[in-house]
N, C-alpha and C positions, 0 to 999 in steps of 0.2 A: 550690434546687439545680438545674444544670443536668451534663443528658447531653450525653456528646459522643461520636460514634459515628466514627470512623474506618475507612478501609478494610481496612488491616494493621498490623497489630501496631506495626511500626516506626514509622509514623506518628503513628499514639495515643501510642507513648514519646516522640516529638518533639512533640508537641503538649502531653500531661502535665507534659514539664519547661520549659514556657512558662508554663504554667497552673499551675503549683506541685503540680501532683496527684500526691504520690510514695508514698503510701501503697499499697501491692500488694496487690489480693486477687487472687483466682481469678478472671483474664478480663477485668479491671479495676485503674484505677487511679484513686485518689481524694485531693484535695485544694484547699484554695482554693477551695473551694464547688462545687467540679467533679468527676461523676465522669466518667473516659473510657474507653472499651471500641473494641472494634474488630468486624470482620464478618469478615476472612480470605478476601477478594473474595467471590462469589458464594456465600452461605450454603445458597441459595434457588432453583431453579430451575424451570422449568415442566414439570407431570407429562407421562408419555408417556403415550400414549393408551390405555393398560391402565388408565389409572387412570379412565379416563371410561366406561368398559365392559369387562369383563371378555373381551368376544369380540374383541376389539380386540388383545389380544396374537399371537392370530394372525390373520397378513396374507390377506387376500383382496378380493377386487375388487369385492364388493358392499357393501363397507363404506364404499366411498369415494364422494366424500370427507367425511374426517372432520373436521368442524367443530364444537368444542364452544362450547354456549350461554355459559356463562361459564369464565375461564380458570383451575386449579388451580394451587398451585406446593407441589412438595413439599420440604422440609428432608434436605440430605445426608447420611448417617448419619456420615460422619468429622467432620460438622460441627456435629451436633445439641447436644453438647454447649455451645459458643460460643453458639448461637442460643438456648437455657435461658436463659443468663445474658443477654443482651439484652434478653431476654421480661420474665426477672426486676426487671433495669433500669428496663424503663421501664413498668413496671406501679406503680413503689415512690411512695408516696406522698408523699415528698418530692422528686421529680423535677417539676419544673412546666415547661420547657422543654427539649426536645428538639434539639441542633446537630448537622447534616447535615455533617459532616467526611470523607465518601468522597472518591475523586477529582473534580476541579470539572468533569465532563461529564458526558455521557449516560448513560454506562456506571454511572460514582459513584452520578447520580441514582435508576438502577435499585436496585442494589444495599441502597441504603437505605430506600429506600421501599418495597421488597418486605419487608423483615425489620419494618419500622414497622407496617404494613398486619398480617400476618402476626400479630404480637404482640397485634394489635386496639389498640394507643395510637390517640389522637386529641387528644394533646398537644399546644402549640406546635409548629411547625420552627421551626429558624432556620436559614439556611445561611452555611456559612464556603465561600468561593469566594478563592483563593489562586494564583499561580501562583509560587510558593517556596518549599521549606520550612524556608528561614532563619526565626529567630527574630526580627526585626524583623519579617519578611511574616506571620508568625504572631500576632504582637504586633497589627499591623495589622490583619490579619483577623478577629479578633476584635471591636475597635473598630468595624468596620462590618458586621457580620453582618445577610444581609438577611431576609426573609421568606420563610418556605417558599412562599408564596401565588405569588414571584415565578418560581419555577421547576414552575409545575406543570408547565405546558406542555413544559417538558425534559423529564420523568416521565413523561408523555402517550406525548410522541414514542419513547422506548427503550421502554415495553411496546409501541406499537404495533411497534415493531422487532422485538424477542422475540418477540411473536403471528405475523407475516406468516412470518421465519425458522420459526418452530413449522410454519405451514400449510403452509409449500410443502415444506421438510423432511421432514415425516412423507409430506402427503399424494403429492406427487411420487415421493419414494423408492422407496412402497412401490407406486406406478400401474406405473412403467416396472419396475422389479426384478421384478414378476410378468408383466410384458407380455414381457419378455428371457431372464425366468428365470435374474436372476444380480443379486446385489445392487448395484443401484443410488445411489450415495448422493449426493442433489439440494440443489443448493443455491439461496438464492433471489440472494445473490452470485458465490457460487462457481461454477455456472454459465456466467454469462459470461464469467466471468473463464479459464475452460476455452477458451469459445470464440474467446478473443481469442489462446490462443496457437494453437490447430489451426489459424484463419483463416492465421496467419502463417507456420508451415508451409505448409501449401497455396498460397501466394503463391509460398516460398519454391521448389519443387517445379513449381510450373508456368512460373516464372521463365526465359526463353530470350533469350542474351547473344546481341546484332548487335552485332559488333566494329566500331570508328570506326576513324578515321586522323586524326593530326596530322601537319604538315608543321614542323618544328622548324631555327628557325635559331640561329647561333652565330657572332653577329659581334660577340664580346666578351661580351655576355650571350646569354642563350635567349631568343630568341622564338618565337611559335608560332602557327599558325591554328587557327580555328575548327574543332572538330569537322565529319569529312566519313565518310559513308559508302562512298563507292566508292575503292579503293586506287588505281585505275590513274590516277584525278585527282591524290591525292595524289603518285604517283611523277613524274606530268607535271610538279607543281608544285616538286619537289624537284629534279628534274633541270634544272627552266629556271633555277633559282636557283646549282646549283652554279659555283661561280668568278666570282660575281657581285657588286656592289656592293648594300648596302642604303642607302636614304636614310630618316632621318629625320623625319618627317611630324609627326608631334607630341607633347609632353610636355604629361604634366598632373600635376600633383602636389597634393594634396586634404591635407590637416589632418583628423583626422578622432577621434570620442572615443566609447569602451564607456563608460557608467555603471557603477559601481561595481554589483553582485547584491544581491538584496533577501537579507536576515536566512535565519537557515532555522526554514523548520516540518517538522513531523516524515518528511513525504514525502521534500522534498529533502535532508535528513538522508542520509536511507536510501539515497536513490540514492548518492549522493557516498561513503557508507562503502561502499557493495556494489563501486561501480566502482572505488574508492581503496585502501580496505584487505580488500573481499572478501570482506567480512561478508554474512550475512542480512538482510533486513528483520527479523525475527523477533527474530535478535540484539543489532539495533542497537537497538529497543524495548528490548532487556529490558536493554542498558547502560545506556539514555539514564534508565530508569525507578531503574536502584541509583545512580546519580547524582542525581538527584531527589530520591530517600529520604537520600542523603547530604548534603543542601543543596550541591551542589556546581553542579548548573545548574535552569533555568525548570521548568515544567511540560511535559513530553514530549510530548501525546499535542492537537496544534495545529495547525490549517490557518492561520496569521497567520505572515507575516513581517514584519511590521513590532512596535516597542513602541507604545507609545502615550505620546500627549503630557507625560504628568504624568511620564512616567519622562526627560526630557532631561537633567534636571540630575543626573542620576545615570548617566548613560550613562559620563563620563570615569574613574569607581571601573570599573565592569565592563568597559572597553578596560585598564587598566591590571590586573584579575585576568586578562585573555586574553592578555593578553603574557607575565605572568607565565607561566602555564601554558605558552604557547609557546616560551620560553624565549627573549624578544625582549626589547628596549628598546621603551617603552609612544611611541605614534608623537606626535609633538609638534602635530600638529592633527586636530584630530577633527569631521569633520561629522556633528555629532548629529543638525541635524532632518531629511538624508536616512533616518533610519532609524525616525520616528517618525512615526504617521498616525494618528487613533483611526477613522478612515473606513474603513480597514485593517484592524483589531484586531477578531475576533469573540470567542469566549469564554476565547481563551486570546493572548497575545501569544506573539510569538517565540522560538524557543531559543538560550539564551543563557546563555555561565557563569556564574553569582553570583560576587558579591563576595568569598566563604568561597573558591572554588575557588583563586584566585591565595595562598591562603595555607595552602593544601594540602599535604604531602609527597605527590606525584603518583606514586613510583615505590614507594606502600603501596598503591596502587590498581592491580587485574586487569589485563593489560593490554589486554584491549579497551575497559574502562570508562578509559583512560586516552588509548587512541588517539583515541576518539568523543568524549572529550572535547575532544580536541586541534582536532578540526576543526570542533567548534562554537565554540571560542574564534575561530582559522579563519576561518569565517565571518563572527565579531562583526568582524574587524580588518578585513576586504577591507568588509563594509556602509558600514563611517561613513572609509573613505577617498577619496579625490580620484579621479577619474573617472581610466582609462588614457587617453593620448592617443599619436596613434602621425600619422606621412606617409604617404598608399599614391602611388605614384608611376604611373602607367602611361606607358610608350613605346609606340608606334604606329610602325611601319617598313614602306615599300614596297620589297619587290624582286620584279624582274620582269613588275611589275604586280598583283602580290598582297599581302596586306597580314597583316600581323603582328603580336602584341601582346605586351609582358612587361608585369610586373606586381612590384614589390617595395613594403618595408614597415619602415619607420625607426621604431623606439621614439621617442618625444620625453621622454614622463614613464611611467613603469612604470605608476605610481599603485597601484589594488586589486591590480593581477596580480602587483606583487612578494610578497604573501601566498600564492599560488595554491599547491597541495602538488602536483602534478601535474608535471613535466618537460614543459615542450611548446618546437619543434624551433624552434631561432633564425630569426627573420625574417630573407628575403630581402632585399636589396640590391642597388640599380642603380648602378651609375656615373654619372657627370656627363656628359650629353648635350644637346646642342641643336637645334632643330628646323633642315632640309635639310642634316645633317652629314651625310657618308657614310660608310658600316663598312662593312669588307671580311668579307664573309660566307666564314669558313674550313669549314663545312659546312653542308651540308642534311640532310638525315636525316626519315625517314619512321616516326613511332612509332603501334606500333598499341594499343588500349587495349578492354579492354571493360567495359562497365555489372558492378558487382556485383550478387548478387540481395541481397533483404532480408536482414539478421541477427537471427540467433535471439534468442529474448528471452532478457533477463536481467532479475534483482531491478529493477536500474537502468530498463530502459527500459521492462519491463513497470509499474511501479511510475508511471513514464509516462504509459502507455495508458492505465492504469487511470481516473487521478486526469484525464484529457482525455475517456474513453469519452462518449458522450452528448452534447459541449458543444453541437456546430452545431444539436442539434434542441429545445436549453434555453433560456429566458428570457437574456436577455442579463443581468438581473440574479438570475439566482438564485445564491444562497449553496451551496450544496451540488450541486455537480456531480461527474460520478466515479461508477465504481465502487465503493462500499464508505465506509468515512471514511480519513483519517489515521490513526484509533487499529486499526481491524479488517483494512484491507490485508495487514500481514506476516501476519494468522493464515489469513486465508484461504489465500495460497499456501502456508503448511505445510500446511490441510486437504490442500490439492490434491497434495501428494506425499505425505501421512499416509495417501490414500484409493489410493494409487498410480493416479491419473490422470495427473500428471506426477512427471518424476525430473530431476534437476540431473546432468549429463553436462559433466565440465570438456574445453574444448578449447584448449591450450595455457595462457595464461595468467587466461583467462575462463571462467565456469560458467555457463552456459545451461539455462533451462527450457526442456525440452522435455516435448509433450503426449506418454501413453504409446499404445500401441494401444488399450486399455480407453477412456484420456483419448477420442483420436479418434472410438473407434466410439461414444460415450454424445453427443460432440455430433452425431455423424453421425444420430441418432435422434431429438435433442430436439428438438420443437415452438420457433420462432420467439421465443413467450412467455416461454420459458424459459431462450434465451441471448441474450437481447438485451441489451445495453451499455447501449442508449438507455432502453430499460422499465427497466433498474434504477435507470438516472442518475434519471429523472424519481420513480423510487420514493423516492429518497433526497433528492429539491427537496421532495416532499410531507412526507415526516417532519420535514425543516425548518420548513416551513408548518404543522403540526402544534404545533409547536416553539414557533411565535409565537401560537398561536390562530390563523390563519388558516383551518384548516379543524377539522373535528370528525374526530376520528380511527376514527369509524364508519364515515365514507364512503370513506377508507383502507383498514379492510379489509374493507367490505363490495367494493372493488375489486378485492382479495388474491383473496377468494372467489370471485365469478363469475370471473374467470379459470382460475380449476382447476376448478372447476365446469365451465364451456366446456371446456377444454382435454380433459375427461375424456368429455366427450359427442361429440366431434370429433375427435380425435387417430386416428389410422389406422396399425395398427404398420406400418413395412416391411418389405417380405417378403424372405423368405429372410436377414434381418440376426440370425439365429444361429449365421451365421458369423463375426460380427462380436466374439460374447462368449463365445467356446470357455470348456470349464469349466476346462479347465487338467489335467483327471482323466487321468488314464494311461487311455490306450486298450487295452479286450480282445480287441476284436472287430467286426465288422462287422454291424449292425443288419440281421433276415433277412428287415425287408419294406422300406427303402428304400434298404438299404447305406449309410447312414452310419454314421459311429464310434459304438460303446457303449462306456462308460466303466463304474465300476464306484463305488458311496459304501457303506458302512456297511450301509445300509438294502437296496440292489439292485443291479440293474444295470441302465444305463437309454441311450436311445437321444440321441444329441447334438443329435440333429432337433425340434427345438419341435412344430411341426409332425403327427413321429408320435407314436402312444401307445404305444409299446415299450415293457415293460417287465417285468422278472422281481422280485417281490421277496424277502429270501431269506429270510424266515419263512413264506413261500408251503408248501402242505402238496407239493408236486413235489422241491421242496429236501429237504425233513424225511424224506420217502420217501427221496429219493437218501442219505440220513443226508450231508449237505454241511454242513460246520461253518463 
């Protein structure tokens, strides 16, 4: 008898009715020699530090940092029940192989392997690695079910994940939150990810527009010159030209072709829904994930845009399910093997609709899980078509001795761009000219123009930053570069408005992250270590390496460790920055040995100055005399 462990429920029922296991108990489902259970994601998670010491629940400075010898993980109480029956599972003596059915990443791995561990089994694994939940890929995946043996190193790399997140989380939090005296909450991603948008602000803010000049002619079309700095040049240059002839000097006209865009993974997913239909990161996850459970597209949660080679002959079914859904006629040539690399393909291929989605009723589906669908079909149609090919044309014109350029741009073949969902503004067009023609210049005209500053970020472009943070200072081949992965990105920026460090402020037709004042003044504090881009990117090249066996995941976080260690033997608060983290308390009064605000909690009334030791407290016997209720 084999167990089959799934991540949620839905899946285990897609899984069971492949496996013939239709019989229902409590938590399970049995059949065909299989029973199959689920975990309800995260069953399982790592204790807080109360659990390692009882003096540990409350925070103080000499406790830190806390680093426990070995790691606890406690069972969720909404959850304990599901985790019984798991326990029960695979303790049963006719269970002789164990299949690892969570998600096929890091996240999956943990998840299972915590509740396996936990249970005390030392069963078989086998693992089902899937990126479908059609019933053929199920079908399939089971036929090749590999060894737990081959994914330790996955399992490695996400507790080293969960440990380092655990250390700096706790121990960080609670270092600055006492050092500030206002809760701080630290992340070993989140973090930087703070710091990439205050940097961007602060760019934006110190940004100072020097206005240019062009000198613009119109003899039949626009030309124009080179950006100049000083006007009185350009007026000189405007004025010599009025009522003047332009000649001709040269034409060039170039043939020129965009390739077709690579497939999407779940990054550029997210940007394209945020910038397109204005969705979340967050959001588009959690469509792209009820589409998944509904076999309608690939595996979501994927840094690969390409498939991989065994899938080409099957590429013309899933172009003809993406037309369907798009409501097109399926396009009569298809270049599969631009869309196919296995050199490409790391643990997931690309997103991409199944074959079931074209035979869908699309308008029984939400409608965000139906838009996200739309444009990863989308995606599938513009990858495997003909490159765009367009003319860029440039004229060159002398008058009065200065010289002048236009520039226009003839479609030739549309090719991918006739898929593109976006509106973009019809290409320019030159007339038919020949070199030493003359054109009678009916105006000069002097346009002044200035630089804009940087723009705020958004889902879309921070999503970006994120997934580029680090690269110039990484291995030219390393696999995991970025902030964060594909799968954890959108949760981080909900932490980061969930913690109200940043807040999404729409301006017109766009929503912008912006950092809060809390956001600003917590990176205005943090030590170097702590919002660095680059230390995170290379944290997350190592859990890869981890990943492969490349390194032992001790020296991972024995890395973790002396960093906070350091950081906490060296760190020097900055002074007077309690102006930086007002408590937000209604003010009573003015403090009667350094005159700042006193505020007023529950407990007393206390001075807003770090710095002094004001303070009254109201069980104090001075209260109790004044009988002050």
């Amino acid at each position: 008898m084999r167990l089959v462990i799934a991540e949620k429920p839905s899946v285990a029922q897609s899984i069971a009715a492949v496996l013939n296991a239709k019989k229902r108990h409590d938590g399970y489902l049995e059949g065909g020699g299989y029973l199959v259970s689920w975990c309800f994601g995260h069953l399982a998670e790592l204790a807080d530090a109360a659990a390692y010491n009882a003096d540990y629940a409350k925070w103080t400075m000499k406790d830190l940092p806390i680093v426990p010898t070995s790691y606890r993980f406690t069972i969720r109480e909404d959850k304990r029940k599901q985790f019984d029956i798991l326990r029960g599972l695979l303790r049963r003596e006719d269970v002789s192989e164990v299949v690892n059915a969570c998600d096929a990443g890091r996240e999956g791995e943990l998840i299972f392997r915590t509740v396996y561990c936990l249970a005390g089994c030392s069963k078989p694994i086998l693992r089902l690695w899937i990126s479908s939940m059609e019933d053929d890929a199920i079908h399939a995946g089971f036929k090749q079910l590999k060894s737990g043996r081959d994914y330790e190193g996955l399992h490695q790399s996400a507790l080293c994940r969960a440990k380092a997140d655990w250390l700096v989380g706790i121990n960080a939090t609670r270092y600055f939150s006492l050092t500030y005296g206002r809760t701080l909450n630290i992340g070993r991603v989140m973090s930087p990810t703070l710091a990439l948008l205050v940097q961007r602000e602060a760019d934006i803010s110190a940004f100072v527009p020097e206005p240019f000049y062009t000198v613009q002619l119109d003899c039949g079309f626009i030309a124009a010159t080179d950006r100049m700095k000083d006007r009185k040049t350009a007026d000189s240059i405007a004025n010599a030209c009025k009522g003047k002839t332009a000649t001709v000097k040269s034409v060039e006209r170039k043939e020129k072709a965009e390739k077709a865009p690579a497939l999407y993974d779940l990054t550029a997913l997210q940007r394209d829904a945020n910038r397109i239909l204005g969705y979340t990161a967050q959001q588009t996850l959690d469509y792209l994930q009820a589409l998944y459970e509904k076999k309608l597209c690939t595996y979501p949660r994927t840094d690969s845009r390409f498939l991989t080679e065994d899938m080409e002959d099957s590429i013309s079914g899933l172009v003809s399910s993406a037309a369907a859904v798009c409501g097109m006629a399926s396009p009569t040539t298809i270049h599969a093997k631009q869309v196919c690399n296995n050199n490409k393909v790391t643990d997931h291929h690309a997103i991409v609709p199944t074959v079931s989605a074209g035979k869908t009723d699309l308008m029984s589906l939400p409608l965000g899980e139906r838009e996200v669908l739309k444009l990863a079909a989308k995606g599938l149609l513009r990858a495997i078509s003909e490159a765009h090919r367009y003319a860029e044309t440039v004229i060159t014109v002398e008058c009065a001795g200065h010289s002048f350029t236009a520039k226009g741009k003839t479609v030739l073949v549309p090719g991918w761009k006739s898929y593109e969902q976006e509106q973009t503004e019809a290409a320019s067009t030159l007339p038919e000219v020949a070199e030493h023609q003359s054109l009678s210049v009916s105006a000069a005209t002097v346009k002044t123009g200035k630089p804009t500053p940087p723009k705020h970020f958004t889902e879309d472009t921070l999503l970006s930053a994120m997934e580029s943070a680090g690269k110039e200072d990484m291995p030219d081949d390393a696999e995991r570069k970025g902030i964060g992965t594909p799968a954890t990105r959108s949760g981080i920026i909900e932490k980061l408005v969930s913690s109200d460090f940043v807040e999404r402020k729409k301006s017109k037709k766009v929503v912008n992250l912006l950092p809060t004042s809390t956001g600003t003044a917590l990176i205005t504090v943090l030590p170097e270590q702590l919002q660095s881009p680059q230390l995170t990117a290379e944290w997350e090249h190592r859990l890869k390496e981890i990943e492969r066996g490349e390194i032992v995941p001790d020296s991972f976080m024995d890395g973790i460790t002396a960093m906070l260690g350091e950081l906490m033997q060296t760190y020097k608060p900055i002074p007077g920055a309690e102006v930086l983290f007002p408590s937000g308390r209604e003010v009573v009064g003015k403090c009667p040995r350094c005159k700042a605000d006193v505020t007023e909690t529950p407990k007393g009334f206390f001075c807003e100055n770090r710095a002094c030791s004001f303070a009254l407290w109201k069980n104090s016997k001075f209260f109790t005399a004044k009988k002050r209720p």
